[in-house]
Every structure is written in C-alpha cells, then in structure tokens.
C-alpha positions in Angstrom: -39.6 52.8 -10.0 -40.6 49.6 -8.2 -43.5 47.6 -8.2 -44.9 46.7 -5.2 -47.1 43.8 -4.3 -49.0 42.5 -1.3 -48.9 38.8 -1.1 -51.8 38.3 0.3 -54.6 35.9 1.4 -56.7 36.4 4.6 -56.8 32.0 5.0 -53.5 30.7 6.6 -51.0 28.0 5.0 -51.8 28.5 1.5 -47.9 29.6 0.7 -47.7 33.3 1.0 -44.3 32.8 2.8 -43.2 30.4 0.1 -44.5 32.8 -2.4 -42.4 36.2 -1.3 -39.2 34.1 -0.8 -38.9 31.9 -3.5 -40.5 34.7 -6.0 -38.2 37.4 -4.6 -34.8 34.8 -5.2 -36.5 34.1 -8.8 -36.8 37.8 -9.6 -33.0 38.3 -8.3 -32.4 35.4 -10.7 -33.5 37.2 -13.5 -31.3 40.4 -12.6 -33.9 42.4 -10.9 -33.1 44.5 -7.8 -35.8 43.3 -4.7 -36.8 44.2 -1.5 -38.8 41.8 0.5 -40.6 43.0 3.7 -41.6 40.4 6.1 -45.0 42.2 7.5 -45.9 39.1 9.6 -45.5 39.0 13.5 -44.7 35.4 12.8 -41.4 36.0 10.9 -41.4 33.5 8.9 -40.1 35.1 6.2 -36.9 36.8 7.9 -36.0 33.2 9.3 -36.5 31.6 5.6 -34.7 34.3 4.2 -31.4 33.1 6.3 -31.9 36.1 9.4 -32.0 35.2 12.6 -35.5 37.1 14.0 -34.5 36.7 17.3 -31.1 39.0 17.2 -32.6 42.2 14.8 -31.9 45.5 16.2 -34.1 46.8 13.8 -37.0 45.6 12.3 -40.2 46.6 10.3 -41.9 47.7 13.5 -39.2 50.1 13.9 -40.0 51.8 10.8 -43.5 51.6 11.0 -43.8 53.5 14.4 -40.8 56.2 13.1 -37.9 55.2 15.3 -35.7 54.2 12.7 -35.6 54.5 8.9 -36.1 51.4 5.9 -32.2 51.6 5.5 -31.1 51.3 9.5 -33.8 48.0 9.7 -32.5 46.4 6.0 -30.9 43.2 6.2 -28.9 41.2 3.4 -30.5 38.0 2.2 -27.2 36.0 1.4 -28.7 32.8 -0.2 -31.9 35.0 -1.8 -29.5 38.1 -3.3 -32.6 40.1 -2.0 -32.9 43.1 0.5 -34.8 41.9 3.4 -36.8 44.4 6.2 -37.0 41.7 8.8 -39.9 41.5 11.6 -40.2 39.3 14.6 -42.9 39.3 17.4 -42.1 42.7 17.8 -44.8 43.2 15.0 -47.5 42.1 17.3 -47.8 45.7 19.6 -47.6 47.4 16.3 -51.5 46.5 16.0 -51.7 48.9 18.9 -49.8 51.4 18.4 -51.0 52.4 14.9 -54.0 52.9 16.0 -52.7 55.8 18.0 -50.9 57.2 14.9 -51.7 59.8 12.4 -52.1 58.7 9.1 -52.0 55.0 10.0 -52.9 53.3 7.3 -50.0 54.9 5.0 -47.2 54.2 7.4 -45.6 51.6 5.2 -46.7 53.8 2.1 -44.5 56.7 3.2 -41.4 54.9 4.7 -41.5 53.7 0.7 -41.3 56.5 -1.0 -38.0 57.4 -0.9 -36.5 54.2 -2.0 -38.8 53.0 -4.3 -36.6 54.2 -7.4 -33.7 51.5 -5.7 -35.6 48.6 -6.6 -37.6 46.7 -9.4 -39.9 45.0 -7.1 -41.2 45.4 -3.7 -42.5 42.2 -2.2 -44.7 42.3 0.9 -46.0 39.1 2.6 -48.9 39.8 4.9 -49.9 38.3 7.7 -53.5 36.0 7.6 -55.6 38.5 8.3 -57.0 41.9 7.3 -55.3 43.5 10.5 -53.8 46.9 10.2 -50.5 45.4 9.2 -52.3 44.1 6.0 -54.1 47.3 5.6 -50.8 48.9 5.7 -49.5 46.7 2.9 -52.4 47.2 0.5 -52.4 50.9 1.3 -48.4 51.2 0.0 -49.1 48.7 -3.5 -49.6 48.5 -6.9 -51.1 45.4 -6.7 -52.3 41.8 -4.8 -50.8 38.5 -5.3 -53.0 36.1 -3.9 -52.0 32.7 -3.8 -54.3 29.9 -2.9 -54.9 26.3 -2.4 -57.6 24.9 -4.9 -59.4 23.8 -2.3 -63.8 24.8 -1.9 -63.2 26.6 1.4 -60.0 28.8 -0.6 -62.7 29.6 -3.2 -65.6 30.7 -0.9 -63.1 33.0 0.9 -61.6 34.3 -2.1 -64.8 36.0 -2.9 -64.2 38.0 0.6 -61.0 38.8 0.2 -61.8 40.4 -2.9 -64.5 42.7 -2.1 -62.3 43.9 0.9 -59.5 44.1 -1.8 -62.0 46.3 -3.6 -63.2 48.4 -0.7 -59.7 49.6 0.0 -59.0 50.7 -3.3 -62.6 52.5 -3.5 -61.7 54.3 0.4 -57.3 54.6 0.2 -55.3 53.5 -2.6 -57.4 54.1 -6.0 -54.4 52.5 -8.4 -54.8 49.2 -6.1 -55.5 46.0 -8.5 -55.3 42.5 -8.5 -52.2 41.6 -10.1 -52.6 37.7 -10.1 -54.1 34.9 -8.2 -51.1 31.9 -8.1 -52.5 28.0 -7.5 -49.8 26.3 -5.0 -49.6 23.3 -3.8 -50.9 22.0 -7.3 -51.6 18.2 -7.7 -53.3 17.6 -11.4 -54.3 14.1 -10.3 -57.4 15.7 -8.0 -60.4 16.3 -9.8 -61.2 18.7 -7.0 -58.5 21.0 -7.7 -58.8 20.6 -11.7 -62.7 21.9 -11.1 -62.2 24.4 -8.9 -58.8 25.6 -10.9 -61.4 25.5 -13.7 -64.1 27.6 -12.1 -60.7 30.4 -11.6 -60.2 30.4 -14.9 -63.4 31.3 -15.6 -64.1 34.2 -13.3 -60.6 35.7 -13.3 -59.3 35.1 -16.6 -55.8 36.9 -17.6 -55.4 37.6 -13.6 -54.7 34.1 -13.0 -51.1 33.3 -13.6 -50.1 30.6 -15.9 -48.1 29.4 -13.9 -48.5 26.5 -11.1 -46.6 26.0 -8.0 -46.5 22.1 -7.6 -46.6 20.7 -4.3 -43.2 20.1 -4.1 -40.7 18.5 -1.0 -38.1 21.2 -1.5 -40.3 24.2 -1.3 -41.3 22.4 2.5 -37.4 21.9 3.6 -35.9 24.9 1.8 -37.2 27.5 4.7 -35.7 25.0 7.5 -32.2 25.7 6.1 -32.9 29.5 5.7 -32.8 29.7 2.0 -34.9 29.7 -1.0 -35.5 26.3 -3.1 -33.9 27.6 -5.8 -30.4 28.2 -3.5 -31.2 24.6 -1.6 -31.9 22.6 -4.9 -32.3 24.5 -8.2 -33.7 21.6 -10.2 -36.4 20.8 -7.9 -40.1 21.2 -9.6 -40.7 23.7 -6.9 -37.5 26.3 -7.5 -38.4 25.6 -11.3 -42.2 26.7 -11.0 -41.0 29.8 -8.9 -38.3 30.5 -11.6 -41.2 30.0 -14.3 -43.7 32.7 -12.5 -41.2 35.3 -12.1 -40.9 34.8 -15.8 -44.5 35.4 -16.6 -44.6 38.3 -14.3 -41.8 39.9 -16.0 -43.6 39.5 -19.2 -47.0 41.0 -18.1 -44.7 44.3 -16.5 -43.5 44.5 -19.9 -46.8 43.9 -21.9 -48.8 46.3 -19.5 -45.6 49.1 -20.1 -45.8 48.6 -23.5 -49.7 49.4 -23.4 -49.2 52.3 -21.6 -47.4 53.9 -23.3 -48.7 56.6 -25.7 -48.4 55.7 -29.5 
C-alpha cells in the first residue's frame, strides 16, 4: 500500500513545488509507481509536471466535492513517468464549499482509499497555508515532508507549523508523523545557513534528511519547460540531489519495515 506524504510548509517559496516534482520523477526513477496531487489553487505543480491547467476537464476539485472520481481527474506526467491529479484556480471555491460538506476534513482521505494499493508513494504538495486544502492533505497522510530554507524566519515558523502538525494528529489522523524536514536552496558558504542547519540537527535529529537540495539553476528553469530537472538535464547538481533523497527515503521505508516487523 502507498505511502503518502504532505509536502508541506505554511511560509511560501521555500520549494514545495520543486520538492513533489522532482522527488516524485526521482522515485519513478528508482522503479516506484507515484501519484502526485497538485493540492494548490496556484497549479504550479500540474503546469511543471507538463499539463496544461488551463484545458483539465477534471481536476482535484472535482474529486474533492464528489463530482468525479481520482481515475476520471488522473492525468499522465510524460517527462515525470508519474500519475498526476491536476488542479487549477478551480481549487480556490473549494475553500467554500468544504465547509458545507460532511466529513470535510477526510475528503481527500476517502477519494484515497481505493487506490492506495496502485501506488508506492502518494505525493501531496500543499498550498502555503494551513487552509482546508492543507488540512485535507494532512488528514489523508502517513506523514509531513517539510522543506525549508535555512533562513531565521524559516526556523521561527517551523516551530508553528509543527505544533499545528501535532494538533492534527492529536484531533484527526493519530498515525500522522513527521517524516523529514529537507534543506533547499542549500549554499554551504553562508554561515547563516550552516548555524541554523546546525541548530536542525540538533532538535530534529534522524527526521532531518541527509540529504541537501543545492540551489541549483536547473531546478529554477526545469518547471518553465514543464518537466522535472532530472528529464531537462540529469547531471545537474539539482536532478542529482533529488535523485540522492529519493534514495535515502527509500532506505528509511525499508529500515522502518524492517523494524516493524515482528521477530
């Protein structure tokens, strides 16, 4: 059965587009079935992933307020290898009108369920904000991603993030976790980011992934073509890095299997 993670972070820009494409192509890389769902009004992640938002007949609001089902709104990734569920603007009333819905908060949870045994991983990249699309996301996954900038502002709001992270778990999804915390747009030569990467290490521990994402000119141009950096130039630093964490993710699935399992 799949995975699934929320890429999440409730500060803007720090790569959680970058993150579910470029991680999703990796994990394809490494002969893993994916489904990425694009759960931002902004679409940024159906346009990087080589759809056209602007021409869906389906999308994730479809599914989310039950007029269509995951496979109708599923879209083909041709550069990525990945399942997409697309979104466009079309996202935005879906604020609204979950409000009015029973059982809001497990929309996306349910619509899951019957094809979580097709896939290995389930990506979700969340919009920046704890909104009931993000809710949604956390409600339906195993887990949190949360990539951030080493930056002092990215740390001070990290702490929020994960008491809300926290709440949620204690109030609607118990098995909820942070699965990792990923450092983009990584420059060593800062003594800003080495401290504050520092302080990370030191609170979080095994959560935060070995595994840097450099700031990279490929990652940036990559989306403009609609494909990941590992399709648009596979021996960039940035396609590497992304090839690298999907790596060390498949490892800790195995290790954390492995430890589950009675002896």
């Amino acid at each position: 059965m799949a995975k699934v993670f929320a890429i999440a972070n409730q500060k803007g820009g720090v790569g959680k587009t970058t993150t579910c494409i470029n991680l999703a192509a990796s994990l394809v890389a490494t002969k893993r079935r994916v489904l990425l769902i694009d759960l931002d009004p902004q679409g940024n992640a159906t346009m990087g992933s080589g759809v056209d938002k602007h021409g869906l007949e389906n999308s994730i609001y479809d599914v989310l307020i039950g007029e269509c089902d995951l496979v109708q709104a599923m879209q083909f990734s041709e550069h990525g290898g990945y399942q997409l569920l697309p979104a466009n603007r079309d996202l935005t009333a879906a604020e609204v009108n979950l409000l009015e819905m029973q059982m809001k908060e497990s929309r996306l949870r349910n619509a899951l369920a019957p094809i979580r045994e097709n896939y290995d991983y389930i990506l979700i990249d969340c919009p920046p904000s704890l909104s009931m699309l993000t809710l949604n996301a956390l409600v339906a996954a195993d887990g949190v991603i949360i990539p951030m900038q080493c930056e002092y502002f990215a740390l001070e709001g990290l702490s929020d993030l994960v008491d809300n992270i926290k709440r949620i778990g204690e109030l609607l999804n118990p098995q909820l976790k942070i699965e990792g915390l990923l450092r983009t747009m990584y420059d060593p030569r800062l003594s800003l980011i080495n401290d504050v990467s520092a302080q990370l290490k030191e609170h979080f521990g095994e959560q935060l992934y070995d595994t840097v994402i450099p700031r990279n000119i490929r990652l940036a141009e990559a989306p403009s073509f609609g494909m990941p950096a590992l399709a648009y130039d596979k021996s960039s630093r940035g396609a590497l890095a992304y090839l690298a964490l999907a790596g060390e993710m498949v490892r800790r699935q195995r290790r954390t299997t492995r430890t589950a399992q009675p002896t």
